[in-house]
N, C-alpha and C positions, 0 to 999 in steps of 0.2 A: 504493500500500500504506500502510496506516496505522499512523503511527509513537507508539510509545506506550512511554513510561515509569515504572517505579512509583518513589515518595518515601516514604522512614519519618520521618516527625517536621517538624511544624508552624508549629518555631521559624524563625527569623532565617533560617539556611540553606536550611531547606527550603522556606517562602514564596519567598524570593528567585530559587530555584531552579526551582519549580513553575510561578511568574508569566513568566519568561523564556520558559523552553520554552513552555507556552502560550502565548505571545505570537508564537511562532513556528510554532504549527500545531500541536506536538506535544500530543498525549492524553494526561495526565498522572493517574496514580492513587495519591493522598495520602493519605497511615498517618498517623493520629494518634490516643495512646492516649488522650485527654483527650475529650472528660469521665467515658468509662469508668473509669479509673483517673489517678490527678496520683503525680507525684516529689516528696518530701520538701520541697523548693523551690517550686514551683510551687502558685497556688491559683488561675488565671481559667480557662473554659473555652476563653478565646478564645487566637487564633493570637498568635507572635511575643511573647511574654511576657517582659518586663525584669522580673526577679529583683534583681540586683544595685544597680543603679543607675538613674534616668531619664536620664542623662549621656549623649550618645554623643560625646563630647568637642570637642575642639577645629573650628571651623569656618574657620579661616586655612589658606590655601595656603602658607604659609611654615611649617607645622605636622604635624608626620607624620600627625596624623588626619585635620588638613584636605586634605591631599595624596590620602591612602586616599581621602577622599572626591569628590575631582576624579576619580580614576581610577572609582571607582565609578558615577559620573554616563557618561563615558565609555563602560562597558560595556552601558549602562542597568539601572539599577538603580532598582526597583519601591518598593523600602525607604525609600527617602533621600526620593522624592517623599511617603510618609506621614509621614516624623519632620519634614519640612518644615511640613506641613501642621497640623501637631501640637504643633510647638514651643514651648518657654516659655522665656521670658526666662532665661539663664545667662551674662550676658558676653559671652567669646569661644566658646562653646560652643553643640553640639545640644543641648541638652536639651528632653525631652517630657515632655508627659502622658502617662502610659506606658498608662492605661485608654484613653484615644482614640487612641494610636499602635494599638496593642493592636486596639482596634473598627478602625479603619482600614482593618487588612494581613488581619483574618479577614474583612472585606465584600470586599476588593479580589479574595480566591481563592474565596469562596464565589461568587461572583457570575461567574466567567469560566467561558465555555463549555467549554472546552478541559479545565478542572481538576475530576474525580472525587472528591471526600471519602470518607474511610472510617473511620469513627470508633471504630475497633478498638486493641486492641493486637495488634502480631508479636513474633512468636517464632520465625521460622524467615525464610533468607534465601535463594532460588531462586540460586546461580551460572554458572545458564543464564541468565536473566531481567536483562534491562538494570534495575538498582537503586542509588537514591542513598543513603545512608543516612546521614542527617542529625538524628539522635536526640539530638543534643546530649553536654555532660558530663557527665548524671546518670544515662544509660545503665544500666542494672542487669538484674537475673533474666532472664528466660531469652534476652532480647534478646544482654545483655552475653555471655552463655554461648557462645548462635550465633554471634558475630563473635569470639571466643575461639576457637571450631570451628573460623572459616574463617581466623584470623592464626596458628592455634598460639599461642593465649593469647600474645601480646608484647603486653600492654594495661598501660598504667599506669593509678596513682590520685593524685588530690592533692584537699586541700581549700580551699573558698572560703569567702564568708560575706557576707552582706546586712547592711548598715548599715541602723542602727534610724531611722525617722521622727517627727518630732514634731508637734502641730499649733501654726500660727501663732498663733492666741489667747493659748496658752498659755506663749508666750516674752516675756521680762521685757524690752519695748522700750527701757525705759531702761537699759538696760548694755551693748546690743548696738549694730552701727551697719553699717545697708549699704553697702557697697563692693566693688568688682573689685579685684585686689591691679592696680598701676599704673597702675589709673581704666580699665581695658580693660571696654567694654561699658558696660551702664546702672546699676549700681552692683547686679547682683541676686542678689548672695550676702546674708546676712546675717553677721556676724561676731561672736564670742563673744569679747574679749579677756579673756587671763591676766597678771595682774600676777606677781610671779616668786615671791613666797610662797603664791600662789590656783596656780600649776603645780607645784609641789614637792609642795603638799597633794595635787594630783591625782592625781601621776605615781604615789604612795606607794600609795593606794589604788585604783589600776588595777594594777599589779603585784601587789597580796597579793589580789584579787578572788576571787571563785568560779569556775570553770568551768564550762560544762554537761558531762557526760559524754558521750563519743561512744558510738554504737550499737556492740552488737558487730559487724553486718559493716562498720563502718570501720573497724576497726582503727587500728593506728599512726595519731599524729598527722604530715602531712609537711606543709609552711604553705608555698603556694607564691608567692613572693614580690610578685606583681602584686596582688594580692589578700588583703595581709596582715590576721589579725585585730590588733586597734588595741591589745591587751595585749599580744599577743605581740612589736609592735614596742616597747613602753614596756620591756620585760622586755629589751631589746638595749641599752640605757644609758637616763640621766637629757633626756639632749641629743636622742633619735633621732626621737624624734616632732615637735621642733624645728624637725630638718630636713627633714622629710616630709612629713605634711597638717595637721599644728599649725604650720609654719614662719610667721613674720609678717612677711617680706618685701614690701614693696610694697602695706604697708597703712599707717595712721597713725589710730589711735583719736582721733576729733573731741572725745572726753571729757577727755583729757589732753594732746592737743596730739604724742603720742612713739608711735614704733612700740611694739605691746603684748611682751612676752616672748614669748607666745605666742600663738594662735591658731585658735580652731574656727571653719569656717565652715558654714554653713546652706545649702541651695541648694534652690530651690524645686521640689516636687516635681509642682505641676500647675500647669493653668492657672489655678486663680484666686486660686493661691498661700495657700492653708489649710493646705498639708501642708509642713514643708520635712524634707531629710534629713542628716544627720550625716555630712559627706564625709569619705571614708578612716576611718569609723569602723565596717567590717565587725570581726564582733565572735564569739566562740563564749562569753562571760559569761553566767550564769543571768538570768534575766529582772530578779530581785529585784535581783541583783548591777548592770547595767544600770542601772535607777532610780537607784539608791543612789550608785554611783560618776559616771557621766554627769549628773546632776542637780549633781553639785560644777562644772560650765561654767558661767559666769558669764552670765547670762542665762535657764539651765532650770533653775533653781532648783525651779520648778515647771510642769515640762514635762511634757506628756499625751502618752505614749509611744503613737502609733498602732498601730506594731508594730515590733519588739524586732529586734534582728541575732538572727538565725538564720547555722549551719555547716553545710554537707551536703557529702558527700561528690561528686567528678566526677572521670572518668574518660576516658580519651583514649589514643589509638595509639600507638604506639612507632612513628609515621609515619615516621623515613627506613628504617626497615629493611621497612616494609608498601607505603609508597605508590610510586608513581610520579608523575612531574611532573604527568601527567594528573590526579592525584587519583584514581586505580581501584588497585584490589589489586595487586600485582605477580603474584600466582598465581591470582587471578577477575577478568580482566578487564571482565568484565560490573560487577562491585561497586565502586561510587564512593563515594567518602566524602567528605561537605564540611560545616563547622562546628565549633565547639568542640573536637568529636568527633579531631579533627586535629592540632591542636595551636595552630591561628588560634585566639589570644587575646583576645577584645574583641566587642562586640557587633555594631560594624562589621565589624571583621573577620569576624566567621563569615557575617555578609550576604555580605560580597564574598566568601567561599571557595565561598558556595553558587553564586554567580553563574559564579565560574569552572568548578564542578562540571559548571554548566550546558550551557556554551559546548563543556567536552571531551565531554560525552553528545552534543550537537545535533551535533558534526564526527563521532563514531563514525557516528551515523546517517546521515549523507549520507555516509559510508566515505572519510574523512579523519580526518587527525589531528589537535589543535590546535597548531600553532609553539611552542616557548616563548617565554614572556613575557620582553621586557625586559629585560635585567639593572638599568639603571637606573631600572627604577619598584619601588615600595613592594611591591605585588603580587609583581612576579616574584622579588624578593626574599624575602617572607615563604614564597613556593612552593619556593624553593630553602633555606631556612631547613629546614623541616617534612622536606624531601625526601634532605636531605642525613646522611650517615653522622654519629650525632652518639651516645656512648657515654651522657651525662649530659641526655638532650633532656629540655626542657622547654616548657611554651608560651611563644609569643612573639607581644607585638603590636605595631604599626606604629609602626616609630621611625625616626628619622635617621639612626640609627648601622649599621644595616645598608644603608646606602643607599652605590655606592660612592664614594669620593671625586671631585671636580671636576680636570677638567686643570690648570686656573689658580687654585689655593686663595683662598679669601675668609677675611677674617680675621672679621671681624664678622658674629656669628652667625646673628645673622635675615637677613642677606643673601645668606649661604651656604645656609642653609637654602630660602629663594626659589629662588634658583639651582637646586639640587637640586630641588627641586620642579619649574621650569619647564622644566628636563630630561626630566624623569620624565613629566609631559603630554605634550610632544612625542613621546616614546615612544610612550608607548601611544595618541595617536592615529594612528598610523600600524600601529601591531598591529594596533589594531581594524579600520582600513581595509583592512587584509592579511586578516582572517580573517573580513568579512563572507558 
């Protein structure tokens, strides 16, 4: 009998999700409303599209992302082999070409026999009908209405925001100086130092800046902390940006010889390194406002803004009170949810959520169920994060602190941290070998 699944949404989760199961036999028929209609966010046709950043962060196993991403290999994960293939130099980090990741994962599903495209938008969600629904956080009209239908509206909203890009040409090479903060990597950030009266000027006029105005259906602004705009943290003290993604730890400006006050760094946005982007500087400022105040970085004096931070709104589940550890409805068990959509935070993350999404659909159909994961890998942690009674839920991405403690504590962090980590592989390769 032929086993067959449908998927809504084309990003990060539902690739990850699609390619799996196809890869296992299963007939898979993929909703995506793009190029019919794009989200507020969103401009390629193509599949798996980074909005926010080309980052998928850290690549050390002693690293909560780099961890994420051992367990992701682990599971087999379709994603990791194209950001691989795709990479650009960032340090310790994934970073891609987000246009060739992007062409990558839409050849990798168009191309596989098993995976039906349908380049529609839905509106309506069958809870007879085995469905993943991986639409992401920008979720909206009548889609968002339907799953409002079938949770009894328990959906939240919060906002995020795209850090603006500049092109390399047009950055002022003599003020700026490449470096990794610690010497980690090939030195391929670029760096903007603030002497302490060039950061006073800044902070002054990033606080008193323009806003864009939100839409009326976003409503309230709520700023949800992983993904802060870069005024609204300047607006929290003089110091906070300091300690955040201005922080100049573990640099040392070659121009003076002294760590700078502060700190912008640049990180290259593709492979041939023309475009770089403003890390941690997601932003809702009016464009003019943008030019004007970010142009005060020492270095973009005269920087050609490729394109500007944009704010949009996204939207996600009141997951411990809807989900099950499975990732399916607690009252449609046919309805699976994996992605942003959830409360998995990160663009990793929502790969891996799709990929678990996957593994619980492919066990309903050979009529088992999937074990739960781990308690000590990254994974089973973020599943019980998402799944768990939580009054004030919020998104959460892959970190060390929800990891449980060690029998024999490590004092020294990166060693603990490994520790942890080489725990957590051992875990899950033994899950995985239990639930092949």
């Amino acid at each position: 009998m032929e086993q067959r699944v449908t998927i809504l949404g084309a990003g990060l989760a539902g690739c990850e999700a699609a390619l799996w199961l196809a890869n296992q036999g299963v007939q898979v028929d993929l909703y995506e409303q793009k190029p019919t209609k794009f989200s507020a966010a969103h401009k390629s046709p193509g599949f798996a599209e980074l909005v926010c950043s080309n980052s998928l962060k850290a690549d050390r196993l002693d690293s909560a992302s780099g961890l994420l991403k051992a367990e992701m290999k682990l599971l087999g994960s379709s994603l990791l082999t194209a950001a691989e293939n795709t990479r650009v130099a960032a340090g310790g980090a994934l970073a891609v070409d987000r246009d060739l990741f992007s062409q990558q994962v839409t050849q990798m599903v168009k191309n596989h026999p098993c995976i039906t495209i349908h380049e529609q938008e839905v509106t309506t969600i069958d809870p007879q009908q085995l469905t993943l629904v991986a639409t992401g956080p920008l979720t909206e009209g009548a889609l968002a209405e339907e799953i409002g239908r079938l949770t009894g509206n328990d959906k939240l909203s919060f906002y995020d925001a795209a850090a603006p890009i500049v092109t390399a040409e047009s950055i002022d090479m003599s003020k700026v100086f490449a470096a990794s903060r610690y010497g980690r990597g090939d030195a391929d950030y670029l760096n903007c130092p603030f002497n302490k009266e060039e950061y006073e000027a800044f902070h002054q006029e990033l606080t008193q800046a323009e806003r864009a105005p939100l839409h009326d259906f976003e409503g309230k602004l709520t700023v949800y902390e992983g993904c802060m705009p870069i005024e609204v943290m300047a607006g929290r003290g003089a110091d906070t940006m300091r300690y955040g993604p201005l922080r100049p730890v573990g640099l040392t400006n070659p121009h003076t010889g002294h760590r700078p006050w502060a700190n912008v760094q640049l990180r290259r946005e593709n492979a041939e390194a023309s475009l770089y982007n403003l890390v941690g500087f997601q932003t809702n400022l009016k464009f003019g406002e943008q030019k004007r105040v970010f142009s005060m970085i020492p270095g973009l004096e005269n920087a050609e803004f490729v394109r500007y931070g944009v704010m949009h709104r996204n939207t996600f589940l009141n997951s411990p009170h809807l989900l099950s550890q499975e990732l399916h409805l607690k009252e449609h068990e046919n309805v699976f949810f994996a992605g942003q959509i959830t409360g998995f935070e990160g663009y990793m993350e929502s790969a891996a959520c799709g990929l678990l999404a996957a593994r619980s659909i492919w066990a309903r159909l050979n009529g088992r169920s999937l074990p739960q994961l781990p308690a000590f890998t990254m994974l089973g942690q973020l599943v019980r994060y998402i799944t768990t009674e939580n009054k004030n839920f919020q998104p959460m991405g892959a970190n060390m602190g929800i990891l449980p403690g060690l029998e024999q504590p490590i004092r020294d962090k990166r060693e603990r941290y490994l520790a942890l980590a080489q725990r957590a592989v051992q875990a899950m390769e033994e899950w995985e070998r239990q639930t092949r």
